[in-house]
N, C-alpha and C positions, 0 to 999 in steps of 0.2 A: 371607514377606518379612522375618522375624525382628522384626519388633515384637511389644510386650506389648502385652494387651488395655489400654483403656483405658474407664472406665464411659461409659455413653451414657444414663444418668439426664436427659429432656427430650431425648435426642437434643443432646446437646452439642459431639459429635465422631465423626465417623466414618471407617475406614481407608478411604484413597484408593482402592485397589482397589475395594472397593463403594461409590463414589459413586455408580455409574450404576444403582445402586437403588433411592435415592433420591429423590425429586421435585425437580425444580430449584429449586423455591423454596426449598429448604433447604438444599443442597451448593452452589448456583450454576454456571452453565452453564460455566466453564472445567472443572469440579471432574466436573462429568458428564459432560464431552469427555473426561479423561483417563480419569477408570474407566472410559468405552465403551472408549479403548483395550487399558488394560490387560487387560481381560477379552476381547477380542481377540488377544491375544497377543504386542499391543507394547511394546518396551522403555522403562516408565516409572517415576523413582526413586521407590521407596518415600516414603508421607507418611500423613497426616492432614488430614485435611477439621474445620475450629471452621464450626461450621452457623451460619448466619441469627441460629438460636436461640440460641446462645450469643453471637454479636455482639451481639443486642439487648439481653440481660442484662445485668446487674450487672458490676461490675470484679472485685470478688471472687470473683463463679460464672467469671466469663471467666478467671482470674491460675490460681485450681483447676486449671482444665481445659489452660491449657497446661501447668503442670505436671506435669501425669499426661501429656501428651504426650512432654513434657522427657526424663522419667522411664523411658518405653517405647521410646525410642532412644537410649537412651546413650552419652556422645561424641560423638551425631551432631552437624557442620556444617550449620547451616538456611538451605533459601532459601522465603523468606517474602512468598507473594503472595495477591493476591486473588482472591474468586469472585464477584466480584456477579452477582445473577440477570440482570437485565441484560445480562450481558457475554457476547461471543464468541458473539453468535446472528448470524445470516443477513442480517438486517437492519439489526444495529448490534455491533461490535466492544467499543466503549468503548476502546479497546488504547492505552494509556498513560497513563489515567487514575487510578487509583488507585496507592500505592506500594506499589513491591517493596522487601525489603530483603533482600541476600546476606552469606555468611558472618557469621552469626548461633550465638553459641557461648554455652553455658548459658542456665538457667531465666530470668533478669534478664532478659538481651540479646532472650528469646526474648519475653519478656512487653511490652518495650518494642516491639520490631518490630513484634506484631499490634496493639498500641494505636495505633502511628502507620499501619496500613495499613488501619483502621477510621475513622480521622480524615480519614483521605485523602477519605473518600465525602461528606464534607462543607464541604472547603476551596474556596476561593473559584474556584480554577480549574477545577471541573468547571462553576460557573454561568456560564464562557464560552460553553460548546459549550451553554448552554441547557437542562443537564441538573437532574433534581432529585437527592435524598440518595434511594439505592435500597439496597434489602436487599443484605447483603454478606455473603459467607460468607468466610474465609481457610484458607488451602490451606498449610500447613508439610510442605515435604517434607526429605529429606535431599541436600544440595549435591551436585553433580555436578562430580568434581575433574577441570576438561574441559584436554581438549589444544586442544581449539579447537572453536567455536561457531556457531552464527549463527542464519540465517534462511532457511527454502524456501519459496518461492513455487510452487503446482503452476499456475499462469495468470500470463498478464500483465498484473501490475495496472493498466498504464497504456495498452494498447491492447487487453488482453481477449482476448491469444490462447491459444488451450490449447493448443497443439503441441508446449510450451515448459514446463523447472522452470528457475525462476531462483532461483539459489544465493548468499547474499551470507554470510563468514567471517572470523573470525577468529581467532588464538591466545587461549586462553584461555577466559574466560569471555564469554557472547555477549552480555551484557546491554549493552554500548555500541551493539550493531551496532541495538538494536531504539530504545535511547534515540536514536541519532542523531551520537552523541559519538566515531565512528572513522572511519576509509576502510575498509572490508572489501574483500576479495576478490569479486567478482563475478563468476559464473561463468552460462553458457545451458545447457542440456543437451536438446540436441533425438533424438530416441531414445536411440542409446545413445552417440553423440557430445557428447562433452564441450568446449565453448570456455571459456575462461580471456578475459572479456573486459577487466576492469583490475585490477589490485591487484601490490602486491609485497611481502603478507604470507608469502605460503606457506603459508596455513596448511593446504589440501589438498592432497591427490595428483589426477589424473584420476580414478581408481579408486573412490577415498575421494567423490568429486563422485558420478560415478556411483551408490554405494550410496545416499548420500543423496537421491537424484532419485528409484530406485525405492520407498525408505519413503516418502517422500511423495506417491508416486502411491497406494501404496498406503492412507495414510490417506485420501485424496480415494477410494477404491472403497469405502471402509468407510463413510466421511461421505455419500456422493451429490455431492457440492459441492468445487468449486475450496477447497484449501488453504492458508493462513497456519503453515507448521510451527516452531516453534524449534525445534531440536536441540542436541546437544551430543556431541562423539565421546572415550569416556573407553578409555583402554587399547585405542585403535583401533575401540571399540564404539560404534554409534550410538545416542541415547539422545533420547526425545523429551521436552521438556519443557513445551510446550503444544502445541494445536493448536485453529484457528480458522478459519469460514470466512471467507473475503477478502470483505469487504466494498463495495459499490457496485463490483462489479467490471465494467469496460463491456461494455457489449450495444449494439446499433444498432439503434436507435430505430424502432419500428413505423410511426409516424405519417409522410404523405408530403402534399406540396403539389397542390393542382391541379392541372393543366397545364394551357398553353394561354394564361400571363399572365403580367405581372410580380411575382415579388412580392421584396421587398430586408427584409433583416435589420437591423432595426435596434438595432446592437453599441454607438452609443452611445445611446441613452438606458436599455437593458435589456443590459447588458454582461454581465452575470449569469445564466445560468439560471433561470426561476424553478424554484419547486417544484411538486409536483405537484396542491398546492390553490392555490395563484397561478394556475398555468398551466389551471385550468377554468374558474377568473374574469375573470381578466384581458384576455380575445382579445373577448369578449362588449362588455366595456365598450370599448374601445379604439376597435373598430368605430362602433358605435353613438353613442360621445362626439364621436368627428371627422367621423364623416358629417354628424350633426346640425349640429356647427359649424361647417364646411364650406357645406353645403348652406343652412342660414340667411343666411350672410355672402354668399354670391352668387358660390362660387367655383369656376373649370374641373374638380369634384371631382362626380360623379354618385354614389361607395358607396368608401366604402373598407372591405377586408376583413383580417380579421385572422386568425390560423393559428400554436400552439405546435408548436415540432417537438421535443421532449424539452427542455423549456420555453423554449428560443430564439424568441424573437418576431420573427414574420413579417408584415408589410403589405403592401396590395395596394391603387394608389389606380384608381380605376375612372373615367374620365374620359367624358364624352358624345365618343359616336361608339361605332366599334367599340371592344372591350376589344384592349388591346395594339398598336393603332395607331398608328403614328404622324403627329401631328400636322399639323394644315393649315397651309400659307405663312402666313407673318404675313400677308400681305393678305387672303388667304382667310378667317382666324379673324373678320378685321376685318370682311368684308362679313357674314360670318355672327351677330357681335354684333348685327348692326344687325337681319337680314330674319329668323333662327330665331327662334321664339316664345320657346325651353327659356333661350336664351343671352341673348335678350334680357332676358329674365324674373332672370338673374342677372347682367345688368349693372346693371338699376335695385337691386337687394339690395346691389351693393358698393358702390353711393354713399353709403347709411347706414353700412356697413361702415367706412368709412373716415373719414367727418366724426369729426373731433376730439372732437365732443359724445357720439356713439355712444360712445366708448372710456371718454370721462371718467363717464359713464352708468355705463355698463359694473361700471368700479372703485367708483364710489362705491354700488352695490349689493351687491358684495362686500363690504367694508368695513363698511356699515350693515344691510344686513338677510340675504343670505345666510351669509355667515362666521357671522354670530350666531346664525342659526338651527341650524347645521352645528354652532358648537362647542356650542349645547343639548344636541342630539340625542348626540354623545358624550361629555356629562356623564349623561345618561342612561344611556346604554348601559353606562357606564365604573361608573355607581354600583352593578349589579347584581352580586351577591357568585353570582361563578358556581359557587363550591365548595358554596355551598348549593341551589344547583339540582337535582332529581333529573335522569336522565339525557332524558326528552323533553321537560322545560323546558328544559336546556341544548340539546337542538337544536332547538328553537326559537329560542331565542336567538341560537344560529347563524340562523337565517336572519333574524331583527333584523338582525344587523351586518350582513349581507352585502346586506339589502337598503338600511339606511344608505352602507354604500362604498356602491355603484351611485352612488346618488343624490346621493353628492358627487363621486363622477367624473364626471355629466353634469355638475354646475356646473365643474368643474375644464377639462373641456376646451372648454365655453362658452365660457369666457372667454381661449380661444386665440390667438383674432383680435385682439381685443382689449389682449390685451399687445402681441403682433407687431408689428400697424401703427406706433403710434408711434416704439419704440425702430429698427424697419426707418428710418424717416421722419427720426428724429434723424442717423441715421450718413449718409443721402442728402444732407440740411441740411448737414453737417460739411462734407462731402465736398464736395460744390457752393459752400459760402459760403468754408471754408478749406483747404481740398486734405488733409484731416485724414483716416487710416487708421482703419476701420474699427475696431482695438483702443484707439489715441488717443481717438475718438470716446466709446467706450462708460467709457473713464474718468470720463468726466462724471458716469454714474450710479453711480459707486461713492458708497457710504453713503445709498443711497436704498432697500435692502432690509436693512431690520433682522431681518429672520426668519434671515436668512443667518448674521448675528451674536449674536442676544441669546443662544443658553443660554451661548457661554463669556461675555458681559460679566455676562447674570444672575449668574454661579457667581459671580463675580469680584466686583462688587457686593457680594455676600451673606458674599463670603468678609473683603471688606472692614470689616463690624462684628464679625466673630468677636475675640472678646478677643486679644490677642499670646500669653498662656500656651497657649493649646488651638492657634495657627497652628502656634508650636513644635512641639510636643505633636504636630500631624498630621506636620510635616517629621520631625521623627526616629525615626519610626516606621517599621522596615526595611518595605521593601518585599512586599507580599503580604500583610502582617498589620494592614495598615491597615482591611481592609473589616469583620472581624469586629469590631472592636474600637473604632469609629471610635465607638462612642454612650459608649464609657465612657472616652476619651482627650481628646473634644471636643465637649461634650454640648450645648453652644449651637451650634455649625458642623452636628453631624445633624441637630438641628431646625430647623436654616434648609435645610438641604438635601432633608430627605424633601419639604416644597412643591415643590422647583427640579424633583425627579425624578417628582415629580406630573405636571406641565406637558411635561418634556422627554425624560426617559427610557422613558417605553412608547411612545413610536411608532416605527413602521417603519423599518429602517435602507436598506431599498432600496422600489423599487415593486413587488415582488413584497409581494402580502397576507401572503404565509405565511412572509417573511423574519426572522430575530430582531431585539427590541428592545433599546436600550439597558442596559436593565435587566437582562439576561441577559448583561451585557460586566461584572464588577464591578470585575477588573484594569482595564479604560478607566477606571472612574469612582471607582476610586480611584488614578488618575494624572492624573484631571480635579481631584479633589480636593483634590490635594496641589502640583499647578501653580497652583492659585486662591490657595493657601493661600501659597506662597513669592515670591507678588509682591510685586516692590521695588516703593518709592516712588520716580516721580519718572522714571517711561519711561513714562507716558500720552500724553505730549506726541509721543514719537518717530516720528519719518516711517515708513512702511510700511514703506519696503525697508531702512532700518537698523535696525528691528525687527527686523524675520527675520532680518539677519544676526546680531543679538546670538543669536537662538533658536538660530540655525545653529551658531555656533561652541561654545555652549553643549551640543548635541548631542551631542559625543563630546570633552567639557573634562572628566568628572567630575562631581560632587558640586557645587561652584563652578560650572561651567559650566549646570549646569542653572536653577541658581535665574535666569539670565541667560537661559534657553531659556523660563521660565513668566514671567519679566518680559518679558519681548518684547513678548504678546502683550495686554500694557496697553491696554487702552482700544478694541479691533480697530475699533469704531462711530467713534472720533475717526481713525484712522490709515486711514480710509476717507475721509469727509468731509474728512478736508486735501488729501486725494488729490483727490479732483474738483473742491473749490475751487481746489486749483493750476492743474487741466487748464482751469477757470472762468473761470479771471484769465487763462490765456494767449489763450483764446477771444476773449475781451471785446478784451482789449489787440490785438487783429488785427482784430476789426470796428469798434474805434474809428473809422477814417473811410468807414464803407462807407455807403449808403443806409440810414436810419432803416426802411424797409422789411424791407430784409434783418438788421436788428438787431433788428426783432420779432419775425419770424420765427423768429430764431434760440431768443430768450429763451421764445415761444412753446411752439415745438416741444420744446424741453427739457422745458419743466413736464409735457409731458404725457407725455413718456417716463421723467420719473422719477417718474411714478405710475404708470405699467404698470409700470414694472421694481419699483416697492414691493410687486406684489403678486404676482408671476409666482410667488418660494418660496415666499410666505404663502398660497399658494392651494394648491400643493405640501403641503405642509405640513399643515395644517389638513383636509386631504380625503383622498390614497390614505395617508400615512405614519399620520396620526390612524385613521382608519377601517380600514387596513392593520393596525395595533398591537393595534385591539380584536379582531379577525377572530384574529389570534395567539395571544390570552389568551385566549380561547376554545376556538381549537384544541388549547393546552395542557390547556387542563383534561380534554376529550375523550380527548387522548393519554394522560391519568395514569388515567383510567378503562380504558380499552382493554387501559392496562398492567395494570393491578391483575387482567383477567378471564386473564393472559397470552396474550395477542395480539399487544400490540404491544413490541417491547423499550424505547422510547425513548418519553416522553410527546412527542419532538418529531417523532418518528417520524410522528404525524397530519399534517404536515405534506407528507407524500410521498403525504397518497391524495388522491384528486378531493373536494369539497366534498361530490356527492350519495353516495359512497361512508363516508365519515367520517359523515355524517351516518345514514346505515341502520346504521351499526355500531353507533354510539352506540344505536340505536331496539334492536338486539338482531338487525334483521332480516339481521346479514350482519359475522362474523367471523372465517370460517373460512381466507380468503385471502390476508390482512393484511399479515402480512408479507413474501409475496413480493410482494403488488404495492408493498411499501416496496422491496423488494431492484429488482423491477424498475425502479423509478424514479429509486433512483438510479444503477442503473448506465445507463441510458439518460444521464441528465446527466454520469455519467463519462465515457461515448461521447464526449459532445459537448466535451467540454472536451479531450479527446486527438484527436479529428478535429472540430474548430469545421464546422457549415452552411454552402457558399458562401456571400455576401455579397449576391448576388441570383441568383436561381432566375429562367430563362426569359427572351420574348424581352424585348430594352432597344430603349427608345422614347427617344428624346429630349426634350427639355424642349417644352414650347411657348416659341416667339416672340411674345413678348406686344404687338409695337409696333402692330400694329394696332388694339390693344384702348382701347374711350374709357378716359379717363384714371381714372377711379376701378376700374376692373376690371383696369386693366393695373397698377396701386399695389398692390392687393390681393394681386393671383396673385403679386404680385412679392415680397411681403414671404415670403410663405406659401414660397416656392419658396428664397428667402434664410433662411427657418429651417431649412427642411431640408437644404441645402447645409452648411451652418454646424454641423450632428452630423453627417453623412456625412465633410464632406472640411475639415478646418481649415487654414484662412489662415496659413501660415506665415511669417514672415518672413525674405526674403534674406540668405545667408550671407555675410556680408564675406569678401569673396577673399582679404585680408592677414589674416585671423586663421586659426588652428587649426581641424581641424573638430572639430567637438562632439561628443561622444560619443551624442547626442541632440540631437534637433530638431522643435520644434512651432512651435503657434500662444502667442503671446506673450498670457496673458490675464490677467494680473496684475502690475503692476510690481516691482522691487525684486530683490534678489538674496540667495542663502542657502547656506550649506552645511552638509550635516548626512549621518546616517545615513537610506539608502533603506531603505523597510520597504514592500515588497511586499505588497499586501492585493490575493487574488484573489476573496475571498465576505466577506460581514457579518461571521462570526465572527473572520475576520484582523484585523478594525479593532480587538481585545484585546490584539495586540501591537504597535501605537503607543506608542510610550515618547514621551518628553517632548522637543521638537527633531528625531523623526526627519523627515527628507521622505516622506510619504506619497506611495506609487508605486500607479496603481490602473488597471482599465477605466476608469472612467468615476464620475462623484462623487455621490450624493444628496443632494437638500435638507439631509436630517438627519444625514450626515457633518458638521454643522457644528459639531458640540460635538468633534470630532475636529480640526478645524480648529484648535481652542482650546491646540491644542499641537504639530500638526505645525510647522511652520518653513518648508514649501514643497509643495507638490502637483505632481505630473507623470501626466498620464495617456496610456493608450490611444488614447481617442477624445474628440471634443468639441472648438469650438471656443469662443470670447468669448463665443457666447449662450448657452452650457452652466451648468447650476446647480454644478458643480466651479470654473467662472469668478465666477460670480457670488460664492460661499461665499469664494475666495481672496481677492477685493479689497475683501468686505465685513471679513476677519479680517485684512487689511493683510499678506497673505503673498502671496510669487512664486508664479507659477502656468505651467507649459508646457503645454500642451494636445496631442490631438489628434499626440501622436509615433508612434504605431502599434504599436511594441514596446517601452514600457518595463516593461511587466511581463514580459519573456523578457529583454533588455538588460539589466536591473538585475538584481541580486540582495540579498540583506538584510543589513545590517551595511555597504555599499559604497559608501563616503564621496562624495560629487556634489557641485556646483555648480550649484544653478538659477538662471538667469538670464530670471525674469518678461518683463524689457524687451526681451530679443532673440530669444527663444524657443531660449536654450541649456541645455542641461544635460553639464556636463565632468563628467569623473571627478576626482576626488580620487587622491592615494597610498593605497594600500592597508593603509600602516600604521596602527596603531590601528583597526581595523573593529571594529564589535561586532557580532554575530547575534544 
């Protein structure tokens, strides 16, 4: 290949050609992909491999060694990437996480380059995806002076077919096509037919498509496994420049439902896949929490059953009678309340169910003795330093946590009924005393769920005694460089903040156990920190929906705009309570001449629905996202052992096996399969995200007719049956015929109006790129999106309507909220300036100009 030797004194450097001799843990697995080719026979540029060994070392042993690299290619142009061990396996890519740098000319430039692509493994944006700082090797080869570039896919990444190499090109150099930064050429090639499906680069011939389809089949017969190829074609020649297997590539999930019943997917409360250690816990408790609660409260429900399909969560409510029946004539149900023993037996259970003292019980349990014992229990579990555990005290430990959640999801779904009834009862009250909508109604309890609200008022709060020199200090601080740096720019703001992330940032960002935590977002929380930090005085006061629109226009105004976008959000606890004392005063001022009866009532039933609604996220909260978070650090720690024996590539990689699996691994008893069953899990979840589960499996029954039912069991099933309509199918509000249609339309669950940048979050990890004023566009919202709330400008989701914790979160953070639109995360795209409109359930487009991505 015409290089000079270079010494390998520690193994400091080795020619790329014999990487694949080496152990991965020293070259790293890109660096052992290419030497397997090259000694293969494939065309790959001449380089050097700087080992593990030398990255961990000294700057001085490191500065040596690329110059004797420098040295043994003379003249050459460098492209300068990395090898972490980690990277480019089967189960996790890593693939654009660390930097590359190109056209890299003499020993300086060269020494700079590997400094900053060593740096990379530990900058703040690999702690989005959850990752930790792993062994790094870097790979300098000599630059490939290309005609044109890109990328081969030997499968299709997004439906998993292998019949197919998709080809994406362009002129030159292909490092934009992989960054994201070009349109390429797109091409199919199914045997030896070649399609040109868009582009008007030119940068191939048919011919040229073709050659490059068979080298990449043929790296995929070399590898075993579906190929990720870069390429490069110099002087007409093909040249490869990495290769990787395609990762979570989809496969169609093994697992199938019953037959023979209903069961319906429930897309809003679990919008998300879970993972594959969510998805062994999860169905267990779900079952088990609602039967119970159910079956206590006295209600038409005999088993409900639960069933993951490549973590898509499935229920199944199992009603007395036959299963999948449909229901008796209202009159019928009626005689049979009366003479069935089973029915009768659950009509006298819903009269306690529903008395107002049952509920207010209820809450004040939670509040005084359960909550408290619950947040004990994970101050316990949270105090054990799991990095000091050996390996079968930490699974044991695991199963501490995991028998902790249990135990707070039975309380969690306990107290089901219990929130239900009243807020059900309130909107009835409305509706009967003042002809009041369902979404008007529930304005009432805005600012009665402070859980929804406090970490951005905490932050806010906390950010409000930080001296003025260090708020400075935080605000001009470029972007990204805030998180490492923030203890030595603002040394009284960290130390008020590591409490706030004590309390707020490890728990659960969805209801999946094995979901990432806050804490693993550092880009969020250092834009949570820097919106606390740049709040004006003197917009606490500001009404809800003129709030958001300051945030909204602040969203894509600049610099100036923004500080407008993290003032906004002043006070979210005050611009809630004005909101329901408006909705309060108009109440009041219409029952003024009604009967003193129906004015108690009124005042009545409020109070008691703005205590179940005080505790509906607080109980959220405190139980699967609390106990969810512990379950996570744990499985971390697991992951980072697994990795260490090389098993697993990713310490978050634990998160894709089943509990009882993770757990024998850990024991020793079982890690030889590891990472395919990571590989198969998530491409099972890929599956599903490119062909979604019907919406319900099997036969559909009808609701019951409840009019026969005595009056506390027909309350009951009524409310029950009104929560579950309510995330199925959201209440939208009428389209005014003289206006424009809306480019979107939901249920109206938060007042006010905003316009900002949509930013599309389809998993946990997307919640990283929330910037300050965008509209968050999502499935569906979790209690603990609510420190995200802290800076969005407006919400628009998928699914969900006004009883949804995405509704609640909006009107406690005084932002617009649409619900429940079906496609705004295929509708929208990111950068794509909107108008939501909370009060009428619109969302328009903006002009195009100005977008950011």
């Amino acid at each position: 290949m015409g290089t000079r030797e270079v010494k390998t004194t520690a193994v400091r450097a080795v020619p790329l050609a014999e990487a694949a001799r080496w152990r991965r843990g020293l070259v790293g697995a890109k660096a052992a992909n290419l030497g397997m080719l090259v000694a293969a026979g494939f065309p790959v540029p001449e380089g050097w491999v700087l080992t593990t060994t030398a990255l961990a070392g000294s700057d001085a042993d490191l500065d040596a060694t690329v110059d004797e690299i420098d040295a043994a290619m003379p003249d050459a142009v460098f492209a300068v990437r990395s090898s972490a061990v980690a990277e480019d396996r089967a189960d996790a890519s890593l693939a654009g996480r660390y930097l590359s740098t190109l056209g890299v000319r003499g020993p300086h430039a060269l020494r700079g380059a590997v400094r900053a692509c060593r740096r990379s493994a530990g900058e703040p944006r690999l702690g989005e995806h959850g990752g930790a700082r792993t062994p790094m090797a870097v790979i300098v080869q000599r630059q490939v002076d290309a005609d044109a570039a890109g990328i081969a896919f030997t499968a299709d990444p997004i439906t998993g077919e292998r019949d197919s190499v998709m080809i994406s090109a362009v002129p030159g150099l292909g490092d934009v096509v992989a960054g994201g930064s070009a349109d390429p050429d797109e091409w199919t090639v199914h045997g030896e037919q070649a399609l040109l499906v868009r582009g008007r680069n030119r940068a191939l011939t048919a011919q040229q498509v073709r050659q490059l389809a068979a080298l990449a089949r043929r790296i995929e017969a070399i590898t075993g496994c579906p190929q990720d190829v870069e390429w490069a074609l110099a002087s007409g020649r093909p040249v490869v420049l990495q290769a990787r297997p395609i990762t979570a590539l989809p496969v169609p999930p093994r697992d199938t439902l019953p037959p023979g019943r209903t069961w319906v997917k429930d897309s809003a409360r679990y919008a998300e896949p879970f993972s594959a250690l969510g998805a062994s816990l999860a169905p267990a408790m779900v079952a088990a929490g609602l039967t119970r609660a159910f079956t206590e409260a006295g209600a038409l429900v005999s088993r409900v059953d639960a069933r993951m399909i490549a973590g898509e969560m499935y229920t199944s409510v199992i009603t007395p009678g036959r299963p999948a029946s449909a229901p008796p004539p209202w009159w019928m149900l009626g005689v049979l309340s009366r003479i069935n023993p089973d029915l009768r037996a659950r009509c006298a259970r819903a009269v306690h169910a529903v008395d107002p003292a049952h509920a207010q019980a209820a809450t004040d349990r939670w509040q005084k003795v359960q909550g408290v014992h619950l947040d004990a229990a994970a101050a316990r579990l949270r105090a054990v330093e799991v990095t000091t555990l050996d390996d079968d005290a930490l699974a044991d430990h695991l199963d501490d946590v995991r028998d902790a959640l249990e135990q707070a999801m039975r309380v969690h779904f306990a107290l089901t009924v219990a929130v239900t009834v009243p807020i059900h009862r309130l909107v009835g009250v409305c509706r009967a005393l003042l002809g009041w909508s369902q979404n008007r109604s529930l304005m009432l309890l805005a600012g009665s769920s402070p859980a929804s609200s406090e970490p951005g008022d905490a932050l806010r709060a906390l950010a409000a005694r930080v001296p003025d020199a260090e708020r400075l200090a935080v605000r001009e601080t470029p972007p990204g460089a805030l998180w490492d740096r923030f203890a030595q720019i603002a040394p009284s703001y960290a130390a008020a903040f590591a409490p706030w992330c004590e309390r707020f940032a490890f728990r659960g960002l969805t209801d999946d156990p094995g979901s990432p935590v806050l804490w693993e977002q550092p880009l969020l929380l250092e834009r949570l920190i820097r919106a606390a930090a740049a709040e004006r005085p003197g917009t606490a006061g500001m009404p809800a929906g003129a709030a958001g629109h300051v945030g909204a226009e602040a969203g894509h105004a600049g610099a100036a705009g923004n500080a407008g976008a993290e003032a906004g959000h002043a006070g979210a606890a005050g611009h809630a309570s004005a909101a329901a004392d408006g909705a309060l005063a108009d109440a009041r001022a219409a029952l003024a001449g009604a009967p003193a009866a129906d004015r108690e009532l009124f005042e009545t039933t409020l109070r008691h629905a703005r205590a179940a609604h005080g505790v509906r996220d607080d109980v959220a909260v405190r139980t699967g996202a609390t106990f969810g978070g512990l379950l996570r650090r744990a499985a971390l720690e697991a992951g980072a052992r697994l990795v260490a024996r090389d098993a697993l590539g990713r310490r978050e990689d634990a998160a894709q096996l089943d509990f009882a699996t993770l757990q024998a691994a850990l024991r020793r008893q079982r890690d030889d399969d590891l990472a395919a069953r990571v590989a198969r899990a998530l491409g099972e979840r890929a599956w599903v995200r490119a062909h979604p589960g019907p919406q319900r499996v099997g036969p559909v029954a009808p609701p019951p007719d409840l009019r026969g039912l005595p009056r506390a069991a027909r309350e009951l099933n009524a409310a029950l049956l009104w929560m579950r309509d309510d995330d199925v199918v959201a209440a939208a509000s009428p389209i005014d015929p003289a206006a424009a249609m809306p480019l979107l339309h939901g249920a109206p669950a938060s007042p006010g109006t905003a316009t900002g940048p949509a930013r599309v979050v389809l998993s946990a990890p997307d919640l990283a790129r929330v910037e300050i004023g965008d509209v968050l566009v999502c499935r569906t919202a979790d209690p603990t999106f609510a420190a995200v709330f802290a800076i969005a400008c407006a919400v628009v989701t998928d699914h969900g309507g006004a009883l949804s914790h995405a509704a609640i979160g909006a009107r406690e953070n005084g932002i617009p909220a649409v619900l429940g639109t079906g496609n705004a995360t295929t509708s929208l795209h990111d950068g794509q300036i909107v108008t939501v409109d909370g009060t009428t359930g619109r969302v328009d487009a903006a002009p195009e100009e100005g977008n950011r991505s």
